[in-house]
N, C-alpha and C positions, 0 to 999 in steps of 0.2 A: 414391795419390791422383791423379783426372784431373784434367788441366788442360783448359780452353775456356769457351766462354760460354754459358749457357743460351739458349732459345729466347725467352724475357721478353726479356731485354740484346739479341738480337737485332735481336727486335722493335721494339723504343724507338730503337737505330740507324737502322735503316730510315724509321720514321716520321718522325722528325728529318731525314735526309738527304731526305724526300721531303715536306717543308717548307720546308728553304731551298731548296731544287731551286724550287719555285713560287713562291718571292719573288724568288726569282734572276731567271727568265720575267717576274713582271709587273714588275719595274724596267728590266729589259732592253725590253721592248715588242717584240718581233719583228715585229708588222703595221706599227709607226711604221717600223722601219727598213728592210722590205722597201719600203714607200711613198718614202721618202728618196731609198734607191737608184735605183728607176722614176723618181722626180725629175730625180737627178741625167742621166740617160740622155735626156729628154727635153728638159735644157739642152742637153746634148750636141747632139742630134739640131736644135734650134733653131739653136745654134751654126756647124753645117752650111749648113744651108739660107740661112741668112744671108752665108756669107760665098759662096755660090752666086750669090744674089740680086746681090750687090756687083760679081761678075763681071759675070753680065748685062748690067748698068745700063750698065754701062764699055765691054760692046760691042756693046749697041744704042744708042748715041748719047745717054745719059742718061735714058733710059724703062725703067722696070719694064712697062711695055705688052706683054702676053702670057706674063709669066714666070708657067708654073704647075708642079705638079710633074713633068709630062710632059715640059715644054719645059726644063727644070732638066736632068733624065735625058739625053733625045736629045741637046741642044746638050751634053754634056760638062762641065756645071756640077759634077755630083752623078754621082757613080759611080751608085750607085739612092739611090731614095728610102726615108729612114726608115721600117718599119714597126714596127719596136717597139714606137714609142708616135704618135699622131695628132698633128699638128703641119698646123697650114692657114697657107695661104698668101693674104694679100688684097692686092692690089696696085691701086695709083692713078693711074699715070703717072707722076708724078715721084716718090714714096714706096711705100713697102711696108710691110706688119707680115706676120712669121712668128710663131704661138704655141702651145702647148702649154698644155692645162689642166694645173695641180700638186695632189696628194692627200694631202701630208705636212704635219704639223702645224705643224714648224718654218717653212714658210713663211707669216709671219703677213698677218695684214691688218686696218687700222689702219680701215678703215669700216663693219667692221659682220658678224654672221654674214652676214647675203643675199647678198655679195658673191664672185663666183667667183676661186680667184686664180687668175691666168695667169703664163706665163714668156715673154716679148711685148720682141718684136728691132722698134725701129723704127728706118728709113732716116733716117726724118729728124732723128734723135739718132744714131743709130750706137752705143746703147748697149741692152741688154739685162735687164730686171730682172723683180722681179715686181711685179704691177700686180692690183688687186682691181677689179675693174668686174661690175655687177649685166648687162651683156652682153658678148659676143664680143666682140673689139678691131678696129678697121676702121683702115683707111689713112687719113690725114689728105685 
């Protein structure tokens, strides 16, 4: 008598395991968490430049006047500059905003689809979040 599995049994293993295999994928979402990560990298990168920015201010006599990302680089703020991900710099004299657009889902926003969300460092909080604004974030 042999023993083993016909090619039928085979088959219906297979199709099975290549079933939950794509439920597994779309519960997991692979695009949301590759986005999350880009996210998280461009907090980071924010994170930097801000505390660059903090430098500056301290020793140009309390002016963000001329910090850009060039001037961040040369003076010794910022080893280089982020390219990872885009992060702009807007500076006003006494305040600044550094920001990064966000792509991931989990970061909501409480005003509306039209609104882009950012991840938006200002000077003049000293605190970091995300922010939904229908345009780019400007210095106070």
């Amino acid at each position: 008598m042999k023993k083993g599995f016909t090619l039928i049994e085979l088959l219906v293993v297979i199709a099975v395991l290549g079933i939950l295999a794509s439920v597994v994928l779309v519960a997991i979402n692979p695009s949301e968490r590759i986005n999350e990560a880009n996210d998280s990298g461009k907090k980071n990168d924010v994170s930097q430049i801000a505390t660059a920015l903090e430098s500056y201010f301290t020793n140009n006599q309390g002016s963000y006047t001329g910090a850009t990302s060039t001037t961040l680089v040369s003076g010794g703020y910022l080893k280089r500059y982020p390219t990872t991900s885009t992060v702009v710099i807007a500076t006003g004299g006494a305040s600044s905003v550094a920001y990064a657009t966000l792509q991931a889902a989990s970061a909501t926003c409480a005003t509306g689809a039209s609104a882009t969300k950012y991840w938006v460092y200002r000077s003049a909080t000293g605190v970091s979040q995300v922010e939904c604004l229908a345009s780019t974030p400007t210095a106070p």
